[in-house]
PALO-946597 format. One record per residue (C-alpha): residue number from 1; x, y, z. Coordinates in steps of 0.001 Angstrom, whole numbers, always signed. Layout:
<lummis>
+-----+---------+---------+---------+
: pos :      c1 :      c2 :      c3 :
+-----+---------+---------+---------+
: NUM :       X :       Y :       Z :
...
+-----+---------+---------+---------+
</lummis>
This chain:
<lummis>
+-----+---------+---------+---------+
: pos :      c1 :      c2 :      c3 :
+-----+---------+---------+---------+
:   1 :      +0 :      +0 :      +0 :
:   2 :   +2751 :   +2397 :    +931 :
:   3 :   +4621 :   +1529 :   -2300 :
:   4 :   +1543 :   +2637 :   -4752 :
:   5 :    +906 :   +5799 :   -2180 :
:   6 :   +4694 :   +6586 :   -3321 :
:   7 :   +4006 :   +5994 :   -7154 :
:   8 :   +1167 :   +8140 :   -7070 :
:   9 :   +2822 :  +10753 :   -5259 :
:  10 :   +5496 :  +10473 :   -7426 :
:  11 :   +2956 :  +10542 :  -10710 :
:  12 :   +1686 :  +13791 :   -9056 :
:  13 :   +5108 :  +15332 :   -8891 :
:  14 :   +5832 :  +14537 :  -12053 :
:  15 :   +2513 :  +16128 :  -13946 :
:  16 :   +3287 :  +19553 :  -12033 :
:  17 :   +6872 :  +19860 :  -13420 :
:  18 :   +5884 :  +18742 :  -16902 :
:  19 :   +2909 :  +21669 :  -16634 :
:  20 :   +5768 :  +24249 :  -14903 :
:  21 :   +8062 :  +23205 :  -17766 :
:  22 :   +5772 :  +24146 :  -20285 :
:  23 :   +4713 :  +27676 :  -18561 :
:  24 :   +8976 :  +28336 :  -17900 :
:  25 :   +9232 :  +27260 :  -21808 :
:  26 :   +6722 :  +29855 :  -22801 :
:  27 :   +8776 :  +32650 :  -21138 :
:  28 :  +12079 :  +31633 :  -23024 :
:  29 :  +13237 :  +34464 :  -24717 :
:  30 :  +13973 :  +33695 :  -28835 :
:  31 :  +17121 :  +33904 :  -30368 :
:  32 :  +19496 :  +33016 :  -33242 :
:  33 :  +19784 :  +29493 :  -33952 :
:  34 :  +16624 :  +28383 :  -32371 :
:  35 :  +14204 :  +26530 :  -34549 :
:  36 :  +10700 :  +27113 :  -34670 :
:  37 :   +7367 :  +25569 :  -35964 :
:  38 :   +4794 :  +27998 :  -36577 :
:  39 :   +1318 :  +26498 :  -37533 :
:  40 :   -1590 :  +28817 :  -38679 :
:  41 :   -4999 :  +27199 :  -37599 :
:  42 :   -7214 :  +25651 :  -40295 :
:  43 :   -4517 :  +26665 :  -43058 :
:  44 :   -1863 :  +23831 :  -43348 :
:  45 :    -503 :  +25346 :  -46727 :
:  46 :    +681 :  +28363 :  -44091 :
:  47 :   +2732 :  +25940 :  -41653 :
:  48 :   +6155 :  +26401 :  -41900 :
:  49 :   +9578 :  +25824 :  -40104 :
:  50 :  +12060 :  +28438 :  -39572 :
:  51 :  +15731 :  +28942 :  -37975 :
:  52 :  +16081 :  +32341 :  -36353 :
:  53 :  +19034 :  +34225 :  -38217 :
:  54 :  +21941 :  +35759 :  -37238 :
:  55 :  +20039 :  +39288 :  -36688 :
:  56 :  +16956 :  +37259 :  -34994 :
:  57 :  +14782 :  +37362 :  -38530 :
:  58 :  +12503 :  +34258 :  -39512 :
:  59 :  +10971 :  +33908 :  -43062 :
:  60 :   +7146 :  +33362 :  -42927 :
:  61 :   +4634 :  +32414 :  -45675 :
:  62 :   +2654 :  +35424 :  -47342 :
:  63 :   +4428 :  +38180 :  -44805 :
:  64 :   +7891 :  +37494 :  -45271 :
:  65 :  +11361 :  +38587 :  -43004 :
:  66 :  +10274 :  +39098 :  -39243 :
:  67 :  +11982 :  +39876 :  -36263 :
:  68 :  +11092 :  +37560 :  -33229 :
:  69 :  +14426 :  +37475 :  -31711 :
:  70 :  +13730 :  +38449 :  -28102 :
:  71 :  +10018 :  +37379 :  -27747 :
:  72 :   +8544 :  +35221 :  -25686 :
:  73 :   +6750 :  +32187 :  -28149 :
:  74 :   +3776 :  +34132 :  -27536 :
:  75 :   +4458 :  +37252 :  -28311 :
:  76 :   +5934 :  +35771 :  -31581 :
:  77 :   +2309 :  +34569 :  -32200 :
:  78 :    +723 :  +37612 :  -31391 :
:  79 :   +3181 :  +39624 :  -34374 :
:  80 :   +2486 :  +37014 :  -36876 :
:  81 :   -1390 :  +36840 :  -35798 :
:  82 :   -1087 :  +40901 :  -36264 :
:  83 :   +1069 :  +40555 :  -39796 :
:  84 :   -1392 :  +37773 :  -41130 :
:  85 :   -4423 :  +40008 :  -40085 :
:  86 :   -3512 :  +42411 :  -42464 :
:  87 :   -5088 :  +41485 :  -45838 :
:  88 :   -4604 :  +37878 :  -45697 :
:  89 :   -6303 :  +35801 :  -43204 :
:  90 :   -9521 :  +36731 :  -41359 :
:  91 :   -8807 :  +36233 :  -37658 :
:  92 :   -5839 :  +33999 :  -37724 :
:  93 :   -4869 :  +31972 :  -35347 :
:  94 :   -1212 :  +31307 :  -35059 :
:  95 :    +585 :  +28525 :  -33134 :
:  96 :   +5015 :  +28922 :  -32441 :
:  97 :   +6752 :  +26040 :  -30824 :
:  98 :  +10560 :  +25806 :  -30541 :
:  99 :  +11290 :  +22867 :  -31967 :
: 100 :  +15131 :  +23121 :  -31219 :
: 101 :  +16432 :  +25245 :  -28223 :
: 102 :  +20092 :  +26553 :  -29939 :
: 103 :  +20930 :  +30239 :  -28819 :
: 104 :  +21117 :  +29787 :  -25290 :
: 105 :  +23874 :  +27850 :  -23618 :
: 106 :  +25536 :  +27351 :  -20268 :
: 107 :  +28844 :  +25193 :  -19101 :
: 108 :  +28967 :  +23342 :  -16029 :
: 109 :  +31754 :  +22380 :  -14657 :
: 110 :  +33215 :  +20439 :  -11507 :
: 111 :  +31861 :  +18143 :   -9521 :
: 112 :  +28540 :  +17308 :  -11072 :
: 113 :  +28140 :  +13796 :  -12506 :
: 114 :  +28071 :  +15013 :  -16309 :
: 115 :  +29793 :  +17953 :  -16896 :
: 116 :  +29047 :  +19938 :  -19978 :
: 117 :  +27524 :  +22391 :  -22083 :
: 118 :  +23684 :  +22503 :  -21782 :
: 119 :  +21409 :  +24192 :  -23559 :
: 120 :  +18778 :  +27029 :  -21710 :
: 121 :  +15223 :  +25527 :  -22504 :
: 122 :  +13557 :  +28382 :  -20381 :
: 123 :  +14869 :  +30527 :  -17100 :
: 124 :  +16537 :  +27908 :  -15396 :
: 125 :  +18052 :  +28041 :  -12093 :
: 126 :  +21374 :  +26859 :  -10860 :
: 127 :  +19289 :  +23600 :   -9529 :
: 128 :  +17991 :  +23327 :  -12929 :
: 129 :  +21370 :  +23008 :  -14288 :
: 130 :  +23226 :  +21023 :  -11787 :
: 131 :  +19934 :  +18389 :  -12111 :
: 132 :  +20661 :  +18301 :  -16050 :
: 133 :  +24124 :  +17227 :  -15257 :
: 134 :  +22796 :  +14590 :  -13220 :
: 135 :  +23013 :  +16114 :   -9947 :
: 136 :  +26126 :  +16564 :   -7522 :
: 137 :  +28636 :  +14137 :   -6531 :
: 138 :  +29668 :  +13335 :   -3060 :
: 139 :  +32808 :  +15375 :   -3596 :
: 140 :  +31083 :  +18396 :   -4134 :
: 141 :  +31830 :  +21763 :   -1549 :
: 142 :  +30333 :  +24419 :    -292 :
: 143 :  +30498 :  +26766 :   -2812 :
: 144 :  +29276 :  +27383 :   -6728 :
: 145 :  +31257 :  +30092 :   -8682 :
: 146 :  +29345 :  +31346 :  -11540 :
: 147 :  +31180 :  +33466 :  -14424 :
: 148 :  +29187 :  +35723 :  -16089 :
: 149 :  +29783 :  +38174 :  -18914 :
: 150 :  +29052 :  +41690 :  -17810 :
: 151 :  +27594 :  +42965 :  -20851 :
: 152 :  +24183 :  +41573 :  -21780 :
: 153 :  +22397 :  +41361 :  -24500 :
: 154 :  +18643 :  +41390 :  -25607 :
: 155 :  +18313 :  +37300 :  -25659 :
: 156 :  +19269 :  +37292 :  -22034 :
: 157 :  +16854 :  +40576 :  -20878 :
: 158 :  +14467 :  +38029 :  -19741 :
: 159 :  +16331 :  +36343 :  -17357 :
: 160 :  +15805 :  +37462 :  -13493 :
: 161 :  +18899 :  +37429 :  -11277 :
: 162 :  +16931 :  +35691 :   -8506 :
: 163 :  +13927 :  +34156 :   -7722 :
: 164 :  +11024 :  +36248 :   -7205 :
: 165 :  +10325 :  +35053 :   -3991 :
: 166 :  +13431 :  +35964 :   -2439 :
: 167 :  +15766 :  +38743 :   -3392 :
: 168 :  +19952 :  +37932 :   -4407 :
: 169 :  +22293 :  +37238 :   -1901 :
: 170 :  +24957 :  +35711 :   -4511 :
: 171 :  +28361 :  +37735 :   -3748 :
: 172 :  +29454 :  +39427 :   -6936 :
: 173 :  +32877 :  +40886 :   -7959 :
: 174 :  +34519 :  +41827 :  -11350 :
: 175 :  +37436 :  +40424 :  -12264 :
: 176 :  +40470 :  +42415 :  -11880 :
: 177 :  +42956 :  +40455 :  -14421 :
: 178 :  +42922 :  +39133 :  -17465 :
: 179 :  +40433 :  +35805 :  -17254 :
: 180 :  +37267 :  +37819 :  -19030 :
: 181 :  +34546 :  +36512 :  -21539 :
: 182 :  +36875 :  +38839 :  -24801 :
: 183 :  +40284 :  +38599 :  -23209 :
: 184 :  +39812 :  +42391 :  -21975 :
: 185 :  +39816 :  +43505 :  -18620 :
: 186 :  +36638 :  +43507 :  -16669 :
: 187 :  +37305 :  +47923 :  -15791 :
: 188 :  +38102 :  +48508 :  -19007 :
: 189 :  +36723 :  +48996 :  -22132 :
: 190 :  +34138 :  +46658 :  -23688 :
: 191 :  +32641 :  +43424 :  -22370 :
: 192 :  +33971 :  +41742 :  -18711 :
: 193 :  +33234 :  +39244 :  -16772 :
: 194 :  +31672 :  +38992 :  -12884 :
: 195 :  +32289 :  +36276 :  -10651 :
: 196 :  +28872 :  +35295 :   -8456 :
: 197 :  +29561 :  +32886 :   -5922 :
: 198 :  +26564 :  +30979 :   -4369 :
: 199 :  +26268 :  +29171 :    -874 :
: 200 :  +25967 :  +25793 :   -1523 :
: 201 :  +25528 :  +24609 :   +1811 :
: 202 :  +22835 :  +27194 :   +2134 :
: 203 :  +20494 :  +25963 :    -788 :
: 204 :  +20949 :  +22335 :    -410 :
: 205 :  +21313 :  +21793 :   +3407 :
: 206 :  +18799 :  +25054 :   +4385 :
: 207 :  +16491 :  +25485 :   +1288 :
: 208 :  +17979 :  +28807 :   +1067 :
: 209 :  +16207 :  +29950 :   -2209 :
: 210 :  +18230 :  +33353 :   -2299 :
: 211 :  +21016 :  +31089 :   -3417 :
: 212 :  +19042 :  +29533 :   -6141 :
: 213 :  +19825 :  +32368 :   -9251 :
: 214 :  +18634 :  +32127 :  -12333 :
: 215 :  +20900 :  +31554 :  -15040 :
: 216 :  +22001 :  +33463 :  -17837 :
: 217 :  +23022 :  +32650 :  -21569 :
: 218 :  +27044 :  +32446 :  -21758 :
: 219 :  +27036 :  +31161 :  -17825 :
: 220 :  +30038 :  +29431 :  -16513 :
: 221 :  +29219 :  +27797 :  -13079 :
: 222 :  +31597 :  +25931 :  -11660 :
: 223 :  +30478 :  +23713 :   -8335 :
: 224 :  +33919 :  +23272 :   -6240 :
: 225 :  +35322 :  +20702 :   -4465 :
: 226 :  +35505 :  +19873 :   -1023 :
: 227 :  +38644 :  +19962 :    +911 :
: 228 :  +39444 :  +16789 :   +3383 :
: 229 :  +40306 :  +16254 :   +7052 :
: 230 :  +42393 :  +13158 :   +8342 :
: 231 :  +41824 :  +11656 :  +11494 :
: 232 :  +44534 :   +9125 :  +12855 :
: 233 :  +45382 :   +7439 :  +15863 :
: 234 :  +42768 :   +6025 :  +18121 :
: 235 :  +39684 :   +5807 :  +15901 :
: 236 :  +38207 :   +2765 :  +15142 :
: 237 :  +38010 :   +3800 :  +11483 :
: 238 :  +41351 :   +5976 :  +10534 :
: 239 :  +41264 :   +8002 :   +7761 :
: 240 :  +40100 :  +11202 :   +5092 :
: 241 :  +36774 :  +12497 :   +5321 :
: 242 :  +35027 :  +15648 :   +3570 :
: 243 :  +35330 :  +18697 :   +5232 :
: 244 :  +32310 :  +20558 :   +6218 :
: 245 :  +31965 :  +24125 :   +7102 :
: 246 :  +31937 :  +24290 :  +11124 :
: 247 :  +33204 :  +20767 :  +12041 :
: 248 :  +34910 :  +20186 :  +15049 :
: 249 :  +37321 :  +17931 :  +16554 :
: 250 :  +34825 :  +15737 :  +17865 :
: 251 :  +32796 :  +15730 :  +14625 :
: 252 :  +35371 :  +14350 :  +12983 :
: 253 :  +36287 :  +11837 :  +15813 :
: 254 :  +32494 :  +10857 :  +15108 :
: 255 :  +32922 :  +10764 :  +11354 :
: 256 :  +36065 :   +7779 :  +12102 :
: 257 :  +33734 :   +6390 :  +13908 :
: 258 :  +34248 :   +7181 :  +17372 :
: 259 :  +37449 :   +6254 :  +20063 :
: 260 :  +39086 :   +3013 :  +20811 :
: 261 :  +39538 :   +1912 :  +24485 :
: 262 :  +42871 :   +3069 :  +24095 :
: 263 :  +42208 :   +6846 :  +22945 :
: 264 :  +43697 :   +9452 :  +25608 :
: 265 :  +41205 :  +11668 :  +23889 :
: 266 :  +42231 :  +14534 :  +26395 :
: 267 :  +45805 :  +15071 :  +24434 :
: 268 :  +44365 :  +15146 :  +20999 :
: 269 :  +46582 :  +17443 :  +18505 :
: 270 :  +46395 :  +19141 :  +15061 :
: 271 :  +48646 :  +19258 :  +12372 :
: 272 :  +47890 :  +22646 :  +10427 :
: 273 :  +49732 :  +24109 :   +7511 :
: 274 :  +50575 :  +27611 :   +8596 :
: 275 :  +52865 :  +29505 :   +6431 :
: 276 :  +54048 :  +26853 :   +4193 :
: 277 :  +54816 :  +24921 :   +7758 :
: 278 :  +53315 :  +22226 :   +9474 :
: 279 :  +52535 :  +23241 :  +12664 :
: 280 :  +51398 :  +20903 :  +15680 :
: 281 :  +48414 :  +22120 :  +17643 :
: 282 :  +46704 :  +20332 :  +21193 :
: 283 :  +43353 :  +20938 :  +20655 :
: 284 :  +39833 :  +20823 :  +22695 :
: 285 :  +36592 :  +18489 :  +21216 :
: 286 :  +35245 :  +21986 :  +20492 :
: 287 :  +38040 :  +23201 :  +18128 :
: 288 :  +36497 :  +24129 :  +14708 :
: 289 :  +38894 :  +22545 :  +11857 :
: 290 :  +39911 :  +23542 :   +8356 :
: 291 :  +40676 :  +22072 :   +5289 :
: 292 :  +43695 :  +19559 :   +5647 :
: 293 :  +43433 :  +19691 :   +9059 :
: 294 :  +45065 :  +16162 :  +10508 :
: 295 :  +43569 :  +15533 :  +14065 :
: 296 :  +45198 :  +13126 :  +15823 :
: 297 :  +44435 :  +10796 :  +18925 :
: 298 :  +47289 :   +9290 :  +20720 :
: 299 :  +46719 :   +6702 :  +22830 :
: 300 :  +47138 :   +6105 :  +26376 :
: 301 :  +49783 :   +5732 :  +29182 :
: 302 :  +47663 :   +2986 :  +31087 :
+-----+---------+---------+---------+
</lummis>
């Protein structure tokens, strides 16, 4: 009974996001290289296919060259409806469906299952991306770095920063050397490039939604990796484990597993890199640890 209460749930699910697909789909934004059908009700002679150009034109039946690039689908039906209205059709009624998505594209990068190019079917989020790439894997950090040319242009006007529910917390900085979208530098002139770097931790642990941008055509994000910590000694299960924001000494005692019956857990150390150097630390259960951090637990005199 529980199993076919999950399928249906599941079913459920799965009919809203095919029904918020289409309404996100109907907001993209048109541009060059995306292929449309456009069907004219009751007049199949009229039904056409048609690759946006290079300056965002399409070729229709009876009107000829028009510009779409930049329109929603709709509003794309709504200029042809308009165009056909005059002196050709009586109250037309014109269908546009993108048949290929081409002019929008983002790169993902790092530790997502598939990394690659994907192409922007409508304003997708950064969850939208990383679930196209087949979601995270366990090596993934804390943090998502998203490059983004400074300069934008019409096909990505339609794009919000952020949700609308929640307003952008993403830090954002321009890049002061060379790495930009044109090889120029970000405070100079023409076309940079911004660095926006997200809070994993906060979307995915704390449903953080603020974190959760929309992205843009041209997007690099790039989804880090953690560092480690080492735990050796007295643990019943020595060894690295990922590294968390906030852990502590005794988290990461927990993570090997707990103590041994020999542990002296009262003269654990740390080995930190500080300048270049490793430096040996004695440490309380409470001490927060860093990347590379090795805690160690000696064990006792008796």
């Amino acid at each position: 009974m529980k199993r076919i209460y999950v399928l249906f749930v599941f079913a459920a699910l799965a009919g809203v996001l095919t029904a918020g697909n289409y309404a996100m789909a109907q907001d993209y934004m048109l541009g060059p290289g995306d292929l449309l059908k456009i069907t004219v009700y009751e007049n199949d002679d009229l039904t056409t296919t048609a690759r946006i150009s290079g300056n965002g034109i399409i070729s229709v039946p009876l009107i000829g060259k028009i510009k779409v690039a930049g329109m929603t689908p709709g509003e794309a039906e709504q200029r042809i409806d308009q165009k056909l209205a005059q002196g050709y059709i009586i109250d037309p009624h014109v269908t546009v469906f993108v048949k290929e998505y081409k002019s929008k594209q983002v790169t993902i990068l790092g530790e997502v299952a598939r990394p690659g190019v994907y192409t922007l079917t409508s304003n997708a989020t950064v969850l939208d991306i990383i679930s196209k790439a087949g979601g995270l894997t366990d090596k993934a950090g804390n943090r998502i770095v998203i490059k983004r040319k400074t300069k934008n242009t019409a096909t990505d006007a339609g794009a919000p920063d952020a949700l609308p529910a929640a307003s952008q917390k993403g830090e954002t900085a321009p890049i002061a050397g060379p790495e930009t979208a044109n090889g120029a530098k970000a405070s100079g002139p023409g076309p940079g490039s911004t660095y926006i770097t997200l809070n994993l931790k906060e979307l995915m642990e704390k449903g953080n939604m603020a974190e959760n941008l929309y992205v843009k055509d041209g997007d690099n994000i790039f989804v880090t990796k953690s560092g480690l910590i080492y735990v050796t000694g007295e643990v019943k299960m020595p060894g690295a484990y990922k590294f968390k924001e906030g852990t502590t000494v005794i988290q990461a005692i927990a993570m090997a597993q707990g103590l041994t019956d020999k542990a002296a857990p009262g003269r654990t150390t740390l080995i930190r890199k500080i300048d270049g150097k490793d430096k040996k630390i004695k440490v309380g259960m409470d001490f927060q640890l860093q990347p590379d951090d090795v805690v160690s637990v000696p064990e006792s005199f008796f």
